[in-house]
N, C-alpha and C positions, 0 to 999 in steps of 0.2 A: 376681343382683339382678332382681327385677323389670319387666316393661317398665312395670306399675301405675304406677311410683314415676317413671319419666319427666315432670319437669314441662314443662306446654305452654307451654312462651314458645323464643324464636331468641337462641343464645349462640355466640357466636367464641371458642376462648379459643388456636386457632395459625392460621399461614396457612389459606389454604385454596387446593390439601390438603395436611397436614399431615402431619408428617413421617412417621407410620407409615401414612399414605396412599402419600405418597409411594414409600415401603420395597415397599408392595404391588402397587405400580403397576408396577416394574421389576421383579416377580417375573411378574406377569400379563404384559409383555411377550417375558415369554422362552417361553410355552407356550399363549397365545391370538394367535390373528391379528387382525390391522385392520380385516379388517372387521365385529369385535364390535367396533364404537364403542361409547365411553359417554359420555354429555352430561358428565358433571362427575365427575371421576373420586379423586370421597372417596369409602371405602369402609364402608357399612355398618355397625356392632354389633348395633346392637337399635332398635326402632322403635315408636312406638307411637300412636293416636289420628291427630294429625298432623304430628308431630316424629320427624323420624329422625336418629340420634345416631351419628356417624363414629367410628371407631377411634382417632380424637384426642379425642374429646369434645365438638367440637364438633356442635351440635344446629341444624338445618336445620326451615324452615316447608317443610313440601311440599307444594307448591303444582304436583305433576305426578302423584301415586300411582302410580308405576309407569306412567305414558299411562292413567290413568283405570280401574286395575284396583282398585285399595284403596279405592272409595267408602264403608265402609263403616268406615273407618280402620284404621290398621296395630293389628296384634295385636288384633283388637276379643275380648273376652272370649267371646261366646260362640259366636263362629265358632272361638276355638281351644280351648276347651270340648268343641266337637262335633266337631272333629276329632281331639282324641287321646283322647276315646273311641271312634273309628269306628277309630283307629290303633289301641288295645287288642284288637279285636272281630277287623277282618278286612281287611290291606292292598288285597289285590286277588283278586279271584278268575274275575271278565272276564266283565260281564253280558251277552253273549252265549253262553256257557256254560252258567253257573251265577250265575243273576239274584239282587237283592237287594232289598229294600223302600226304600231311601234313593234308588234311582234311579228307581222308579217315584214317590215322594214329590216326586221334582224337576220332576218332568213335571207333576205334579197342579199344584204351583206355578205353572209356566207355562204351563199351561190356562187357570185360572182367570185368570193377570193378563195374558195375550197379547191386545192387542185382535180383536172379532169374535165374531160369532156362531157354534154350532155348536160339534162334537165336535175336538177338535184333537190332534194328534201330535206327542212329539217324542222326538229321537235325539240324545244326549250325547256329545260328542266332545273333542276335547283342545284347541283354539283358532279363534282367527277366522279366522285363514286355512282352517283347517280345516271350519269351520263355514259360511263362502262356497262352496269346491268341494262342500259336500255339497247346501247350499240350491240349488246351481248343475244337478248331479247330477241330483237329486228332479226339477228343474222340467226337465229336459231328457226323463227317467223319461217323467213325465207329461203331456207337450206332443209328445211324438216330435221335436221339433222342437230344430235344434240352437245359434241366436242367443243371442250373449249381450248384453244392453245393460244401460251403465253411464255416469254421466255427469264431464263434465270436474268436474277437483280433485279427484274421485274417491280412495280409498284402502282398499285392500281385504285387502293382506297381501303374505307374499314368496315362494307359494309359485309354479310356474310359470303357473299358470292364474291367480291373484292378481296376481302379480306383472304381467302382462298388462293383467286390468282397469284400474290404477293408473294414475290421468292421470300423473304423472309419472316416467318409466323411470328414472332416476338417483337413489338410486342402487340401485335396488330388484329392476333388472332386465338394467341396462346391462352389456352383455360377457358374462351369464349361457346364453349360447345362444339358440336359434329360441322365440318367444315362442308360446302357443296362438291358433288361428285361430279363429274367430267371435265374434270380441269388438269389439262399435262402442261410439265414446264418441260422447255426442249434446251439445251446451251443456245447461250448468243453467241454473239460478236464481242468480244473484249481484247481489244490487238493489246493490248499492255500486257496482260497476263496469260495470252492464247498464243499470240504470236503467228493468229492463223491469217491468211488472208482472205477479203472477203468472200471469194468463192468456196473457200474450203471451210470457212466457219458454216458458210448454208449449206454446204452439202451436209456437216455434224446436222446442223439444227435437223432439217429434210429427212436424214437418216431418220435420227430418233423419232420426228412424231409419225415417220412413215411405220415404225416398227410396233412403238408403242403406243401410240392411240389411233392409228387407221386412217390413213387420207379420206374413207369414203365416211367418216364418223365425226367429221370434224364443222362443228358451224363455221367457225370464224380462228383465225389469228388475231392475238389485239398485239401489238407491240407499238411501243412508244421509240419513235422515230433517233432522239437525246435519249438516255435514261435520267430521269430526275431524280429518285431516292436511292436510286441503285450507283447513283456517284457518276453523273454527267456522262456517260460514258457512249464515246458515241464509234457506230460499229464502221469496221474495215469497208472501205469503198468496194462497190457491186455487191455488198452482202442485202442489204435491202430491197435491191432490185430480184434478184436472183427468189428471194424466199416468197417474193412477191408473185414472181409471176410462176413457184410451182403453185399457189393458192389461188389463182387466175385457170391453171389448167387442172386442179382438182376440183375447183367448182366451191372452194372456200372465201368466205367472206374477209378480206384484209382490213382491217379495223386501225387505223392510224392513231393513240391513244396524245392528242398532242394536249391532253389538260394542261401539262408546264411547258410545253415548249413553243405553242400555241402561240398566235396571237399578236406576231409581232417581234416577237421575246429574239430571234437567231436569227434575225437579217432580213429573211422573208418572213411571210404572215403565219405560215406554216414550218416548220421546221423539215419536214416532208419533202417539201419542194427541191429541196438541195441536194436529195439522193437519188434523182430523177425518177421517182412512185407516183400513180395515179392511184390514192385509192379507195376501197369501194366505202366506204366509210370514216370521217373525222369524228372525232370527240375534243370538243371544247368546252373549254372553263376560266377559274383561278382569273386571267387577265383579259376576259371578254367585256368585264362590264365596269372594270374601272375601281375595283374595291367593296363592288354589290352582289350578294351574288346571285349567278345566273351561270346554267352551262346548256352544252348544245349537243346533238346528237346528227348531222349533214351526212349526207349521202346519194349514190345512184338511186334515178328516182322508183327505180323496177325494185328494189332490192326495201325501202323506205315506206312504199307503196302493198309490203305487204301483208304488215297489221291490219286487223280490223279498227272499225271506226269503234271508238272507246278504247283500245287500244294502248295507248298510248296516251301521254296526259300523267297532271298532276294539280295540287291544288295550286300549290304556288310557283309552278314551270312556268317561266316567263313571264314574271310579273311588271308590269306596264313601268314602273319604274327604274325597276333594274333594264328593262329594254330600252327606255329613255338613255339611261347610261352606257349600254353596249353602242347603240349608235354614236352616241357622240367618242366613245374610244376608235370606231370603226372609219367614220371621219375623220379626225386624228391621223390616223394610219396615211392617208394619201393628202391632207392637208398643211401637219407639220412635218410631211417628211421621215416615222419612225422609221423607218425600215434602215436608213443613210444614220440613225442616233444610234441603235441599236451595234449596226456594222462600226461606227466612232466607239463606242465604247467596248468592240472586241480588240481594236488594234491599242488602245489604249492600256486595255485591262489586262489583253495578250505580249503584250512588249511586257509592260512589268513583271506581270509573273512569270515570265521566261525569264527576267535577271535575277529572277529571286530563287529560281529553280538553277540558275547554273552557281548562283551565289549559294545554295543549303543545297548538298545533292541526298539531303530530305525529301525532296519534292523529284517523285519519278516523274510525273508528268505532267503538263498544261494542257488540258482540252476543254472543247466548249467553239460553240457557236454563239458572234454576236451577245448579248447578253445574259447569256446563260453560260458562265467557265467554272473550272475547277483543277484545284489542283490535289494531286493525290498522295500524299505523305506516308514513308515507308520507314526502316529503319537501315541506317547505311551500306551499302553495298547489296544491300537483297532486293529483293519485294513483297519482305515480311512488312504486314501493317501496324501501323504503327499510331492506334485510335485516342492513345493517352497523350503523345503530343499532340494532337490535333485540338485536345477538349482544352490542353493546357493554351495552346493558341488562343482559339477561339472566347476563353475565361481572359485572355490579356486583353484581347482586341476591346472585348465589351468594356472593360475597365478605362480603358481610352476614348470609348466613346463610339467603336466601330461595331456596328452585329453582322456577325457572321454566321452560317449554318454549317455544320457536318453533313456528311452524306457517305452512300457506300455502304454496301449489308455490314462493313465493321466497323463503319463510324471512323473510317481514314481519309475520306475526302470532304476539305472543304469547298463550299461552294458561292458562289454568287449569284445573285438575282440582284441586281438594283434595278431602279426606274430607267428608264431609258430618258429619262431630265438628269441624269447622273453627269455631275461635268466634267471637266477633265481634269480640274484642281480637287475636285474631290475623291475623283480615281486615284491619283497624285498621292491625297493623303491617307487614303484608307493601303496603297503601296507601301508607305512610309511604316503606317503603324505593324501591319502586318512584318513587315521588315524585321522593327523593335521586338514585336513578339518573336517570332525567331532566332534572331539574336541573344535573348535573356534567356530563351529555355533551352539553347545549344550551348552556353556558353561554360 
């Protein structure tokens, strides 16, 4: 069958998960460990737009793409199009070897729509965490200098060096052994619970890694434009600019980390773009190639330019098929228009959750760009967190048929990632149910 014939609406028709979930759940526990957690543990058959359909049958709104990798919707036609013609041609053959034109065509994409002036570079690799140690790398390359700064709430990946950056060690990093050294976390921007404005949050951040880790010690800043694991949270106007251009006059490498916010996902291509930053480096992933993956490391060509040859590279960093599929999501972008679905689905998903938020004053706040929002759940009258209603949500939503994610170092904000094929009666009903849930666990 089909995934075409998938129709877009949320159907129950057993528990949830249901019983050949269930069947598959205790075969997965006999030969995967624990700590491959899975948020809701129905399995899969086929998927499509923004409906994914369990091995019971029943069919789920998703309302998490994979943590923001499917922007472009499950099974989009002609991302799978171009990949199993790029699957017919040539699976791999390791464009440090023996190069191919689909990977220099991804780059050419990400020239042109990377903000900034000038010639730019970039090197395709297998993920974000991977795509952090290399932006990390490059700017260490290129600065001699060995500092890494990153800011609180922070989330960067699970690899040692990743794992590191991440404001929160549990459970990403905790018991895993000796974490890497030169990694300072500075305060952000968080206007809900700072209350600063954006100049005077960068003057805190400024202060601190001037004090403690050294302007002249510093490779790079990586901050992620949105924060994604750290609870959408996105910082006071002029604070982005401001931290930017003291890294601009200390001779640091500004590292834009947009693995989730990337791509499309906030209205523009970059999430970047909206806080008027040039900067010296992007990091892309999660929703460059349509569901395959592939991430990206772009940047100033001086700065790109100054790895040696060998360098840089991997075995399977940009492999011909998943480059097949970034083009055709990259296409996409100025062909159906994302940018104009993305901004429909903030005014949609932003109106509702603002009636839901004056309707529970549960919900301190609504933020998010475009198709990445959140709302942040407290307990009444404070800005005490409040992470057990949220799991209790989230436990109603799935049982209706809706997946949602938490988010926030305390697991109090929920989040959205849909497809940007998300429609409006779907927005509609994933409102509705999330409504239900808070009305049953308030009541």
């Amino acid at each position: 069958m089909s995934n075409d014939t998938i129709v877009q609406e949320r159907r129950v028709v057993t528990s949830i998960p249901g019983p050949r979930s269930q069947e598959l759940h205790e075969r997965r526990r006999a030969v995967v460990p624990p700590g491959v957690h899975s948020v809701l543990p129905v399995y899969i058959d086929r998927a499509h737009d923004s409906i994914l359909v369990d091995v019971d049958g029943n069919q789920f709104i998703d309302c998490g793409g994979g943590i923001g990798v499917t922007t472009i919707g499950h099974t989009d036609d002609a991302v799978v199009a171009a990949a199993t013609a790029a699957l017919q041609s040539v699976t791999h053959t390791l464009f440090t070897v023996t190069p191919y034109e689909s990977y220099v065509r991804v780059a050419e994409h990400l020239a042109k729509h990377v903000p900034g002036a000038g010639e730019k570079r970039t090197v395709l690799v297998n993920s974000g965490a991977e795509a952090v140690e290399n932006g990390v790398k490059i700017a260490r390359k290129f600065t001699g200098r060995p500092g890494v700064a990153v800011l609180e709430h922070a989330y960067h990946g699970r690899t040692m060096l990743t794992a590191t950056m991440n404001h929160k060690a549990a459970p990403y990093a905790a018991g895993f052994g000796p974490r890497a050294g030169d990694v300072y976390k500075a305060p952000n921007s968080y206007p809900l619970r700072d209350g600063l404005s954006g100049a005077e949050a960068a003057a805190r951040t400024i202060t601190y890694l001037e004090k403690v880790a050294g302007a002249e010690d510093l490779a790079c800043l990586v901050v992620e434009p949105i924060q994604g694991e750290g609870g959408f949270v996105v910082p006071a106007d002029g604070y982005l600019p401001a931290i930017a251009e003291w890294c601009r006059t200390n001779g640091i490498v500004f590292i834009a980390d947009e693995v989730q916010s990337g791509i499309a996902r906030t209205g523009t291509v970059f999430a970047i773009e909206q806080f008027g930053v040039e900067p010296d480096l992007v990091l892309s992933a999660k929703g460059i190639a349509g569901g395959l993956p592939l991430a990206a490391v772009t940047g100033r060509a001086e700065i790109m330019d100054a790895a040696q040859p060998g360098g840089l590279g991997g075995t399977f960093g940009g492999n011909p098929v998943s480059c097949a599929a970034a083009n055709a999501v990259f296409e996409q972008i100025e062909s159906a228009d994302l940018l104009a679905e993305a901004k429909r689905i903030e005014r949609v998903l932003g109106d509702g959750l603002r009636a839901l938020a004056a309707k529970y004053d549960v919900i301190a706040e609504v933020r998010g760009k475009g198709a990445m929002m959140a709302i942040e759940v407290v307990k009444p009258g404070t800005l005490d967190v409040d992470a057990e209603l949220v799991s209790r949500v989230i436990a109603r939503a799935a049982q209706a048929g809706v997946l949602l994610l938490n988010a926030g170092i305390f697991g109090n904000v929920i989040r959205f990632l849909p497809s940007l094929k998300l429609t409006d009666a779907l927005a509609a009903d994933v409102l509705s149910v999330l409504d239900e849930a808070f009305a049953a666990e308030l009541a």
